[in-house]
C-alpha positions as CSV (number, residue, x, y, z in Angstrom):
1,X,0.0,0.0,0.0
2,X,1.3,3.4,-0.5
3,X,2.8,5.6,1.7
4,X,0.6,8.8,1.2
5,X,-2.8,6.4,1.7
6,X,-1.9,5.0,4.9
7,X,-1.1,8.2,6.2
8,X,-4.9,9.2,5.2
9,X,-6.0,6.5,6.3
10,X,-4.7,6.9,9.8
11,X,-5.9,10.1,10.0
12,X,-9.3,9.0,8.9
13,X,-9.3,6.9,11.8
14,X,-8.3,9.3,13.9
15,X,-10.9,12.1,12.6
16,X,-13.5,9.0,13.1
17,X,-12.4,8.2,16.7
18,X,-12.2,12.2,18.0
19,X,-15.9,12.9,16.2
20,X,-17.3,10.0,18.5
21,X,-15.4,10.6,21.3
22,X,-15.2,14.1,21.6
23,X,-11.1,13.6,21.8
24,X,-8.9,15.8,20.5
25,X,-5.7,13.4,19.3
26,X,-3.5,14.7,16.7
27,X,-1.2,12.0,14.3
28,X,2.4,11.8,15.2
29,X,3.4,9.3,13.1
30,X,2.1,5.3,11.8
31,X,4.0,2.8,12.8
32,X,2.3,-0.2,10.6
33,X,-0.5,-1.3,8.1
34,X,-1.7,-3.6,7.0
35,X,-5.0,-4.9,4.7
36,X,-6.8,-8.3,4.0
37,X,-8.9,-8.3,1.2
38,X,-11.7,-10.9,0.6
39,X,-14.7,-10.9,-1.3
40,X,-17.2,-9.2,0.7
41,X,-14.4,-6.1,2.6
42,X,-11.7,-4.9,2.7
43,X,-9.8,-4.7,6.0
44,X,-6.8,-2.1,6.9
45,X,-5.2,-2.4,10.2
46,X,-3.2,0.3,11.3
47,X,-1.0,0.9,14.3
48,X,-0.1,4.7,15.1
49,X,1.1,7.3,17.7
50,X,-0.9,9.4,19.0
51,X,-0.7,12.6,20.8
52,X,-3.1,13.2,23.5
53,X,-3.2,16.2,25.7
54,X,0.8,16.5,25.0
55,X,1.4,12.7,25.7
56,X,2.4,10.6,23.0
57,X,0.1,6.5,22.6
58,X,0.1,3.9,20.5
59,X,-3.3,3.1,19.2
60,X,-4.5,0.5,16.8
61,X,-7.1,1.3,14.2
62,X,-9.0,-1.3,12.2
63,X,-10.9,0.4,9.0
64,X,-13.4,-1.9,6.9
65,X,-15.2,-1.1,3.7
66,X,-17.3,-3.4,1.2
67,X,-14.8,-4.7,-1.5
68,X,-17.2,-5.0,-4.1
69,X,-18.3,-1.4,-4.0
70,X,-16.9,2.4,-4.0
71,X,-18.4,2.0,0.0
72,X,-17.0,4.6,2.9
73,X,-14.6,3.1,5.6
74,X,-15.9,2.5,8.7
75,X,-13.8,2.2,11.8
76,X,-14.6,-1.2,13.5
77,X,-12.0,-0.1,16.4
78,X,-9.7,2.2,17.7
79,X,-8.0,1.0,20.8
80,X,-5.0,2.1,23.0
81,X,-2.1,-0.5,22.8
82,X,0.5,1.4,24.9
83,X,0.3,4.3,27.0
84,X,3.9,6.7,27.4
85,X,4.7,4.9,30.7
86,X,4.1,1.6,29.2
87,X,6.3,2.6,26.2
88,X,9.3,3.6,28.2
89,X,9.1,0.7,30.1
90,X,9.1,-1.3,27.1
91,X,12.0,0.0,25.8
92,X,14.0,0.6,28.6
93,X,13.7,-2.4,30.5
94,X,12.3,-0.7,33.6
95,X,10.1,-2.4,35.9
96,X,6.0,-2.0,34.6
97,X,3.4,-1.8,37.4
């Protein structure tokens, strides 16, 4: 998939997610995508950073549209994977609570 459309794609998803949750998160960057394809839809997941409030998450984002049609995506999910503690933890081998 190209770069430019998973970069719309994530901020679809992100649009989607602040609209129904009245959250204000801005992109910092995609980390991964992905898409399956069958006959009925077309599914892209999508693993981004976030920045809420100032604090930088990781969220994955699953968007799903009918493969058979020009159809809009829909956002299936949206769901925090790693908050900033979480994250340094992870990567600095400190101690999670």
């Amino acid at each position: 998939m190209h770069h430019s459309r998973i970069i719309k794609l994530a901020q679809l998803a992100l649009e989607k997610f602040n609209e129904r949750t009245n959250a204000k998160l801005q992109l910092v960057r995609v980390g991964s995508a992905d898409y399956q394809r069958d006959a009925v839809f077309t599914s892209h997941n999508i693993t981004l950073e976030a920045a809420d409030s100032g604090v930088i998450k990781v969220y994955k984002a699953r968007l799903v549209s009918m493969t058979f049609r020009n159809s809009p995506m829909t956002l299936k999910s949206f769901d925090l994977v790693v908050g900033a503690d979480c994250l340094v933890d992870l990567l600095y081998g400190t101690k999670l609570q």
